[in-house]
N, C-alpha and C positions, 0 to 999 in steps of 0.2 A: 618265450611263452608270455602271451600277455593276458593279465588280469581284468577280467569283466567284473565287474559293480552291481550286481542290481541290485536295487530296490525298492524292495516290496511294501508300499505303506497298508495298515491293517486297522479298524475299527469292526466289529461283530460282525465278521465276514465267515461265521466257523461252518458254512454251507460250502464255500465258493474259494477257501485260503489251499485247499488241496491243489486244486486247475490252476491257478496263479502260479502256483510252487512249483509244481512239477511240468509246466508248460515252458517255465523256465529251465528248469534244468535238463527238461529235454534238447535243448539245443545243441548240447554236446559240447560244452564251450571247457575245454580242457582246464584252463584256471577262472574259476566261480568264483566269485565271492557272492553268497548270496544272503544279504542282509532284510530280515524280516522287523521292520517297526511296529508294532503293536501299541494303539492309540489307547490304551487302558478299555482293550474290554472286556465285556460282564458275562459276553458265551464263551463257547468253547475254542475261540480262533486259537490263545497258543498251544492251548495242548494238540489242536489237527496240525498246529505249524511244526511244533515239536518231533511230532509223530514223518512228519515229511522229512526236515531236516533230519533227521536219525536216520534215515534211509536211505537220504542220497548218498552218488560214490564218493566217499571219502577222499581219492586221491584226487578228484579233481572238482568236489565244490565243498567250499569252506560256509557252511552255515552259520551266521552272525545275529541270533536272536537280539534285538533289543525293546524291554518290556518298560513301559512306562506304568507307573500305579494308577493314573486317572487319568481321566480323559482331559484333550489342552484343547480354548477355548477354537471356536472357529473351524478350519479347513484341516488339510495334511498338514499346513506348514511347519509346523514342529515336528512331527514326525519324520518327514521327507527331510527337514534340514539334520532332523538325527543320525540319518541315515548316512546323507553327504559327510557330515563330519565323521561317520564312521568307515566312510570308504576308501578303500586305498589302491583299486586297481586304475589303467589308463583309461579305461573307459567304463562311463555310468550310465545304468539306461532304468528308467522308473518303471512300476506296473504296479496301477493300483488292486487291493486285495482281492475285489472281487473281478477282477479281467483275467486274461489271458491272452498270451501272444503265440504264432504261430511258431516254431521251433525253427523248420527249415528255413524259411522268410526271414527270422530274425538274425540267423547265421550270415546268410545270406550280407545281410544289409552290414552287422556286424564287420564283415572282410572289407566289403568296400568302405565302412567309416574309415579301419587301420587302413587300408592301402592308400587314401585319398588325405586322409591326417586331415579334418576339416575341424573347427571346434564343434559345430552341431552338424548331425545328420539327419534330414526331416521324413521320415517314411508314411507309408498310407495307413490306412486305419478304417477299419467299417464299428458298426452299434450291432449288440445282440440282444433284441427284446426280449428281458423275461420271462414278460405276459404269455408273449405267443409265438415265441420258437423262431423269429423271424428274423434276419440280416439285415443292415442295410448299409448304402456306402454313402458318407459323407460327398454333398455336391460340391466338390473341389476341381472338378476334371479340369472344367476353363483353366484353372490355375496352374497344374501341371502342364498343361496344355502350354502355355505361353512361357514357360521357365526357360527353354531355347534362346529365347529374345532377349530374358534378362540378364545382361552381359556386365551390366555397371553392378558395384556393391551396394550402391542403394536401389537398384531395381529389383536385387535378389533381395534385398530385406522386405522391401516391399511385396513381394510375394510370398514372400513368409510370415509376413500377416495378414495376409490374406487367408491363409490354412488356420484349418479350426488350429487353437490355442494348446493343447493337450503335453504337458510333458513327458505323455509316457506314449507319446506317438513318434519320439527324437531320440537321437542316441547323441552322449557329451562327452568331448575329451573333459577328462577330468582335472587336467592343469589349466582348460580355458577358465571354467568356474572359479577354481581355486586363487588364477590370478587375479581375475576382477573381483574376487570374493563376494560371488554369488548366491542368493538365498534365495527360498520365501520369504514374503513378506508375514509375519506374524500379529495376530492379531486374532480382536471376537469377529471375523469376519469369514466370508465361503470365498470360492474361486478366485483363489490368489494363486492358479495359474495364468490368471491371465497378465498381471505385473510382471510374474517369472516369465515368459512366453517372450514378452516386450524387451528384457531388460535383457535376457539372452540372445535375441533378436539385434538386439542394437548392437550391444557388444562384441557379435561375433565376425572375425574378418575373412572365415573361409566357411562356406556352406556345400550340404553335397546333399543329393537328395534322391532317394530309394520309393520310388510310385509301387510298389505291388503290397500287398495289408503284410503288416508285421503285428500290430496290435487289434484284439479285440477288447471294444468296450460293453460291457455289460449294463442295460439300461431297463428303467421300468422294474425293478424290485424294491421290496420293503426296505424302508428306510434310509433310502439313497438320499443324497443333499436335494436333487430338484424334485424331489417330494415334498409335498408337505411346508413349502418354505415360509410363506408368511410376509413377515420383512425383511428376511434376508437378499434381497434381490439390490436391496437400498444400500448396498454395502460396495457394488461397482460403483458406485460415486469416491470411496476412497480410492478403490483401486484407479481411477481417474485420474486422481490426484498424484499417486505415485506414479503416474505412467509419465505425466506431462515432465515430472523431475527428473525419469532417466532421458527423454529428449533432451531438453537444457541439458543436462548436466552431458551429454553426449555430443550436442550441438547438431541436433538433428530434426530442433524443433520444427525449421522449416521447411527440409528436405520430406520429412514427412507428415507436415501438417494434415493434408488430405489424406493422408490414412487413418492418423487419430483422429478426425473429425467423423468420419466414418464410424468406425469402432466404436465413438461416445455416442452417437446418432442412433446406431443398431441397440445398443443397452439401454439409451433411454425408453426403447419401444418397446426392448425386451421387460423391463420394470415396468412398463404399461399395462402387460398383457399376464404379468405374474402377482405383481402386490395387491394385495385383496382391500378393498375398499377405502378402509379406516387410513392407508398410507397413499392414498395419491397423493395429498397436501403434501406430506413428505415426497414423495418424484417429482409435482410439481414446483416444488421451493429449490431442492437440490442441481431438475437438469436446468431449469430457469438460470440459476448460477453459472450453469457452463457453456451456456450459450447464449445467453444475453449480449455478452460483450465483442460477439462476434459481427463483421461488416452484414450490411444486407445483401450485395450481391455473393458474400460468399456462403452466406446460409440460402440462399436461394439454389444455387450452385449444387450445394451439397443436398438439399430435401430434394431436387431433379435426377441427381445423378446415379438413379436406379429406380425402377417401376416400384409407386407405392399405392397403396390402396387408397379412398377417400378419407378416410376413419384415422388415418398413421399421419397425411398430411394436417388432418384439422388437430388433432393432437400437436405435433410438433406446431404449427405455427400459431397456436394458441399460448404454448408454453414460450419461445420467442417473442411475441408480443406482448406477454406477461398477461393475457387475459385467463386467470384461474379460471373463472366459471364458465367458460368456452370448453375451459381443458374439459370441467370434472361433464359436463353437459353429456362429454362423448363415451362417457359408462353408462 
């Protein structure tokens, strides 16, 4: 019999912590462990979690509450790494508090992770607005699409960053993590799944991968991280930083330079289109940093190498160029 892992990270989800819980333990998964992290909050999330966990079947999910007193700066990353450290089955698969995954789908995907033994297994995933009741599926198809072709082990990693980043869209053997001693990155900082995404990405030497939705994400409610953000967006400049050191340190800087280049191209736009006035100076000083030192035909290369609007191009080759008031002209 083998041990499932999941984990459930939690911050004042006490609307949404029932569907997460019991979406999971729908699945039927004969040995559960189902570990709920709770990021210190101030509603009612443990006592709906409590009230779940009490009620699942006993002989085959082991409920793992872990309650923090206060809330930790930044992302899940503490949570989610509390989680890991408290996990002990072979396989671990995340879900944040306010999602839910579909049951059948998830078993599904489940049998082929254990029968295939891959370290990660990358499954589909759609968005549930809300606002207004609406689905939608993440534009990935192309990518799926072409995974036939990717025969080499850096052509499947490369298509693995190519898929939105999400770790609770993947299922882990849990010796692969444990051997590389895999985290979040921790910090006053947001989406530090996109480090974790990378550095599992890099690390992993067998991949399998399940296209039909296992996970849904919940988008567009109160108090979500890409509400409301501010200057938070200015914080993928770290995550930047650590992504460039699990290359080095993987020797994969070159192999997949054109990916990371990519990747830091799309968030410097994405910081264009999110930090609210006062912080352009800051996106303009930080992506100027990271692309400055780049050759010109390969930034020329990389601004071509997908349709961009006029407004995205004069942005980027202003910050390239280093002309700030070209930049800021184009708010």
């Amino acid at each position: 019999m083998t041990r499932i892992s999941a984990i459930i990270t939690t911050y004042n989800v006490e609307a949404f912590i029932a569907t997460a819980m019991q979406s999971v333990i729908d699945t039927g998964f004969d040995d559960l462990e189902l570990i709920v992290v709770d990021d210190g909050s101030t509603d009612a999330t443990r006592q709906v979690a409590d009230v779940i966990g009490a009620a699942a079947p006993a002989g085959r999910v082991r409920y793992e509450p872990v309650y923090f007193s206060r809330n930790t700066p930044g992302g899940v990353a503490s949570a989610a790494n509390a989680g890991l450290d408290r996990a002990s089955g072979e396989v671990v698969i995340f879900v944040d508090g306010d999602d839910w995954v579909l049951p059948h789908a998830l078993r599904r995907a489940t049998a082929l992770h254990l029968g295939k033994a891959p370290d990660v297994t990358v499954c589909g995933c759609k968005e549930y607005w809300n606002d207004s009741g609406a689905y939608t599926r993440y534009p990935e198809a192309q990518v799926w699409n072409t995974l036939p072709e990717a025969r080499s082990l850096t052509a499947r990693r490369e298509a693995v960053l190519r898929l939105a980043p999400f770790p609770w869209r993947k299922i882990y053997s849990r010796d692969f993590l444990e051997r590389h001693r895999i985290r979040f990155p921790v910090g006053d900082f947001f989406y530090e799944d996109n480090p974790f995404h990378w550095e599992t990405t890099l690390r992993a030497e067998r991949f399998a991968f399940f296209s039909p939705v296992t996970h849904v994400h919940r988008m567009a409610r109160a108090g979500q991280t890409v509400s409301d953000m501010g200057l938070k967006p200015l914080k993928i400049f770290e995550h930047a930083e650590t992504i460039r050191g699990h290359l080095e340190a993987t020797g994969q800087d070159a192999a997949l330079r054109a990916r990371y280049l990519h990747w830091l191209i799309e968030h410097v736009l994405w910081c264009c289109r999110h930090v609210p006035a006062h912080g352009l100076n800051q996106v303009f000083d930080r992506a100027r940093a990271d692309l400055a030192g780049l050759p010109e035909d390969e930034f020329w290369t990389r601004l071509g190498e997908q349709p961009r609007n006029t407004v995205e191009i004069r942005r980027l080759t202003a910050i390239y160029l280093g002309d700030r008031l070209g930049f800021l002209r184009e708010f």
